[in-house]
N, C-alpha and C positions, 0 to 999 in steps of 0.2 A: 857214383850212383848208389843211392841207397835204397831200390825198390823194394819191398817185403813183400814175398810169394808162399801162399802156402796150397799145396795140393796134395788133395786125395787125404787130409787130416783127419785121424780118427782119435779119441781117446774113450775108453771104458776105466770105471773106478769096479769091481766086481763084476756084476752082472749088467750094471747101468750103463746103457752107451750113451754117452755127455755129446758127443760131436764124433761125425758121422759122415768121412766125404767132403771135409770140407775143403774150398778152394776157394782163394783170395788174392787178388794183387791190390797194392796200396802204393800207385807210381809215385816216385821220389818225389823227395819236398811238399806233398800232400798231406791232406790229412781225412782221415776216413771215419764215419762214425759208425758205431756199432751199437744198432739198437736190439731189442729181444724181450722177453717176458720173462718175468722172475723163473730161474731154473734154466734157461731154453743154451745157459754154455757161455755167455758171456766173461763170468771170473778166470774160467776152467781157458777160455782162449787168451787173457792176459798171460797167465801163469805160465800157457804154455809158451808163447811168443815170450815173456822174460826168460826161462831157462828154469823155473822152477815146479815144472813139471813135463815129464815127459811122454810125447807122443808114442803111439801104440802102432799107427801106422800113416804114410805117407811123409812128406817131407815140408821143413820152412827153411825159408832162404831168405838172406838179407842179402842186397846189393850181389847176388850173382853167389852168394858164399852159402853151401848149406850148413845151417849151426842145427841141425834137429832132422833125421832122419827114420826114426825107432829105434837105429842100431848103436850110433854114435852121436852126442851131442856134443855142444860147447855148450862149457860152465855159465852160468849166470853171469861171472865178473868177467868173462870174455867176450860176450857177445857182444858188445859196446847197444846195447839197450838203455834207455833211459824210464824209469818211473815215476809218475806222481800218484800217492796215494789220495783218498776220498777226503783224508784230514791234514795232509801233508804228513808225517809222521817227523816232524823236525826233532831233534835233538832238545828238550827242553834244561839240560843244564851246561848246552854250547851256544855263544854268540850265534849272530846271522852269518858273520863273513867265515866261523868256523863252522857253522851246519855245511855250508854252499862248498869248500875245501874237501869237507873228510873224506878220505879217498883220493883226492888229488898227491901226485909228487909235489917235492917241497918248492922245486924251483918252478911251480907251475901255479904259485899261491898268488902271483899278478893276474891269476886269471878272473878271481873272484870280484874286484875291483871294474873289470869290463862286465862282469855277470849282474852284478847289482846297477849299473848304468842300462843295462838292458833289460832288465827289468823294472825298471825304474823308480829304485829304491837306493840310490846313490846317498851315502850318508847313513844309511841305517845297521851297518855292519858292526858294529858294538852293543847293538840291543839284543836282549834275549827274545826267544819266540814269544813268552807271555807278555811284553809290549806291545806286541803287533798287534792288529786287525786280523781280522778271517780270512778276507783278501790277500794282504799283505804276505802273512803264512803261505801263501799257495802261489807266492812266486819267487818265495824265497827255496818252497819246494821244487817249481819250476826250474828255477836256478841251479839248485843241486843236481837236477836231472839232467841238463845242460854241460855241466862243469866238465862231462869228463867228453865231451863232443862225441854224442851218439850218433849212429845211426838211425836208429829208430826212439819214438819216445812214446811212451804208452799211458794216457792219460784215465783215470780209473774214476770216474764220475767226479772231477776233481773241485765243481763248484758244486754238489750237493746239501752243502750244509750252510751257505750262503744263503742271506735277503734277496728276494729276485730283481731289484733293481743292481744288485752289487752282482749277481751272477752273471747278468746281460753285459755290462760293461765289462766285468773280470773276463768272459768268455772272448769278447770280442779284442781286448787289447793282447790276452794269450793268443789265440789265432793269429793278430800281427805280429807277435815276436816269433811264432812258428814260422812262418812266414817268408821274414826275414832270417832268419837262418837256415830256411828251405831245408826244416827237418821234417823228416817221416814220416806221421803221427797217426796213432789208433787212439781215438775218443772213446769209451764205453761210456754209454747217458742213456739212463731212463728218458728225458726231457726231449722230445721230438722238437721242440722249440730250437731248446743248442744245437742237436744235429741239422737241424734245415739253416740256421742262422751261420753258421761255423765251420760245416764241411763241404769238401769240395767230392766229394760220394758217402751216400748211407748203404750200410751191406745191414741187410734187416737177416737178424738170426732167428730161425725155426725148426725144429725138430732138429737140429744138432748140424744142419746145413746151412750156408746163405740161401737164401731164399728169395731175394731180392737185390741186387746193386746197380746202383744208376746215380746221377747228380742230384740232389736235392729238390729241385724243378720236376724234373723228369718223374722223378720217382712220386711226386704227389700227383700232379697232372695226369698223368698215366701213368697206373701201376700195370704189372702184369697180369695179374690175376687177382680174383675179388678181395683173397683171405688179405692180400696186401693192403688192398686201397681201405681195406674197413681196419688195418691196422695201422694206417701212416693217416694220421692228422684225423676229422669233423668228415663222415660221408654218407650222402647218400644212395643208397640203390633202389632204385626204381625201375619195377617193371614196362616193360616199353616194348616197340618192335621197328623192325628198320625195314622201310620201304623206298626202292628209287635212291639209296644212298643217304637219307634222312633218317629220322631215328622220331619217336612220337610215342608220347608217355601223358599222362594227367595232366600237365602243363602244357601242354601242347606241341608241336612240331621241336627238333634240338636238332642243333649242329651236331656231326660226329666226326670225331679226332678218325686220321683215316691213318693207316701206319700201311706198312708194304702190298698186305695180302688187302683184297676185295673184301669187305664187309656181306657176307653172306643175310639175306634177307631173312625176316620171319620175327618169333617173339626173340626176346632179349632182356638183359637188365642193364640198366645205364648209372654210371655213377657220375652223381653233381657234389659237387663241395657247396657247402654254405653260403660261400661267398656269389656263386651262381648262381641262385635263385634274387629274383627282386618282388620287394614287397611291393605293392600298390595299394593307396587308400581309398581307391576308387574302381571302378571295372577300367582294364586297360586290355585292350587289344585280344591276345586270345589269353592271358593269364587266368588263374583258374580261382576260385572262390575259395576260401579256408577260412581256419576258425585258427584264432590264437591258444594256443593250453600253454605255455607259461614262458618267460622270460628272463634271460639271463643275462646282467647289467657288469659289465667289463671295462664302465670308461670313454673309451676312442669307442670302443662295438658292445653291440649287445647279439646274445645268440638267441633266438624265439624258435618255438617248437610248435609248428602248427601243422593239424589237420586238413587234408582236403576235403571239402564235402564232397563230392562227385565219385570216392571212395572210399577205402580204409586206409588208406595211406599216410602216412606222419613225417613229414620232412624238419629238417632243420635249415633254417636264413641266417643269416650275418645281413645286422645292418649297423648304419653310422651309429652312432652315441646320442647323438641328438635327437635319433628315430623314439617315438616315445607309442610304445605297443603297451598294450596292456591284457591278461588272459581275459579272452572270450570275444575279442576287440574282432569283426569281420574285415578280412583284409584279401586281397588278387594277389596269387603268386603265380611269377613267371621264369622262362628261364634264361639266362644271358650267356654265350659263352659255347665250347661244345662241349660235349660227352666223349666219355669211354665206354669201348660197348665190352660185355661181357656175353 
């Protein structure tokens, strides 16, 4: 079992406390994404989870083992951690099948052979890194990372500098090979995209704490509180009020997500995702009257920013590709779906 635990994590550089109480499990074979705002501790929690820096207070643990305590660590080259850097950082005047080795014992250089079949770049072990592709590079750094059978593997926004059609598929075939070797992974990505698409829990970092962790679903659907839901993905908040277990905002009447405790009556603000609202070219039912102010053309969706007349209120829709709005265009929005109440 290779679970990563970390509790009660603090780290300060001077006067700056970086991370602050943090705690985290990351159940074996998993893989966890770690989103944040530029500054908000992300680097600072790779660094520390690799072994190259140390925590100030609380303890990390892999697989039952503490390697980082504040008082005692294990080195870098003992903690059996794996990294990938942003660019891979390969070796540019050693082969692929010698990047993926260095480090390895001699008699363990058949391992590089099963490494490039599983990453599936069989045959390319005699090129240098400047042959490759962008791609290519970042699984021959995967490989490397791999080589020495970690425990854990710590991926550092590793398609960042990827085409975003090369990112989606690079991310989605990396995930299968994590997968399949049921390693332990910490994702760090700006891109809410990869983390919803990739992980199987997002731990959103804030003020130097998790702040949020749940499954990817979960965690958009229903966050826990507003700061999250306006920071995970397209949201609205709308003022609203819940009466008789319903919820009733500008659009009219909404379902509401009902979790343990009884929805307490009275005003409220409700968040709808994009995708919840439907447009109508015509009066439909109780949908509400708006004004288009501008549209944004994606392809498969477009996202339109309309106005309700009936208040000050400015929502955002998701509709198909084929939906053809244009600003000022009078359109019925409604809502499909429930809410989360605030």
């Amino acid at each position: 079992m290779s679970t990563l635990e970390l509790r009660g994590v603090g780290k300060r550089f001077g006067p700056a406390s970086v991370l602050d109480g943090l705690d985290l499990t990351v159940p074996d074979g998993t893989i966890t994404a770690v989103l944040g705002t530029s500054g908000s501790g992300k680097t600072t929690l790779l660094r520390l989870l690799a072994g190259l820096e140390r925590v100030d207070t609380g303890t990390i643990s892999i697989g039952g083992r503490v390697v980082d305590d504040g008082r005692r660590s294990v080195s870098a080259s003992r903690r059996k951690v794996g990294y990938v850097p942003q660019d891979g950082a390969l070796f540019p005047h050693l082969r692929v099948a010698a990047n993926i080795s260095f480090g390895l014992a001699k008699d363990r250089k058949e391992r590089v052979a099963e490494l490039l079949e599983l990453v599936g770049l069989t045959g390319y072990g005699e090129r240098f890194p400047h042959q490759l592709s962008g791609g290519q590079q970042q699984r021959v750094a995967l490989a490397r990372a791999l080589a020495t059978d970690p425990e854990v593997v710590l991926l550092d926004e590793p398609f960042s500098s990827l085409d975003a059609s090369l990112r989606v598929s690079l991310g989605q075939d990396i995930a299968h090979i994590l997968g399949e070797t049921r390693t332990t992974t910490v994702l760090v990505t700006h891109d809410q995209d990869e983390a919803m698409s990739l992980a199987h829990q997002i731990a959103l970092l804030r003020d130097g704490a998790i702040a949020a962790l749940a499954a990817p679903r979960d965690l958009y659907q229903d966050p826990p509180d507003l700061r999250t839901a306006e920071a995970i993905g397209q949201a609205n908040v709308v003022a609203g009020t819940v009466t008789r277990g319903r919820g009733r905002c500008a659009m009219g009447t909404v379902k509401l997500r009902r979790g343990v405790e009884p929805i307490p009556e009275g005003p409220c603000m409700l968040l709808l995702r994009p995708e919840q609202l439907a447009v109508h070219l015509s009066p439909a039912g109780t949908a509400a009257p708006a004004t288009v102010d501008d549209v944004t053309f994606f392809g498969h969706d477009a996202l339109a920013r309309v106005h309700l007349r009936d208040g000050e209120e400015t929502v955002l829709v998701r509709v198909g590709g084929e939906v053809a709005l244009e600003p000022g265009q009078q359109v019925w929005v409604g809502v499909t779906g429930p809410a989360s109440v605030f």
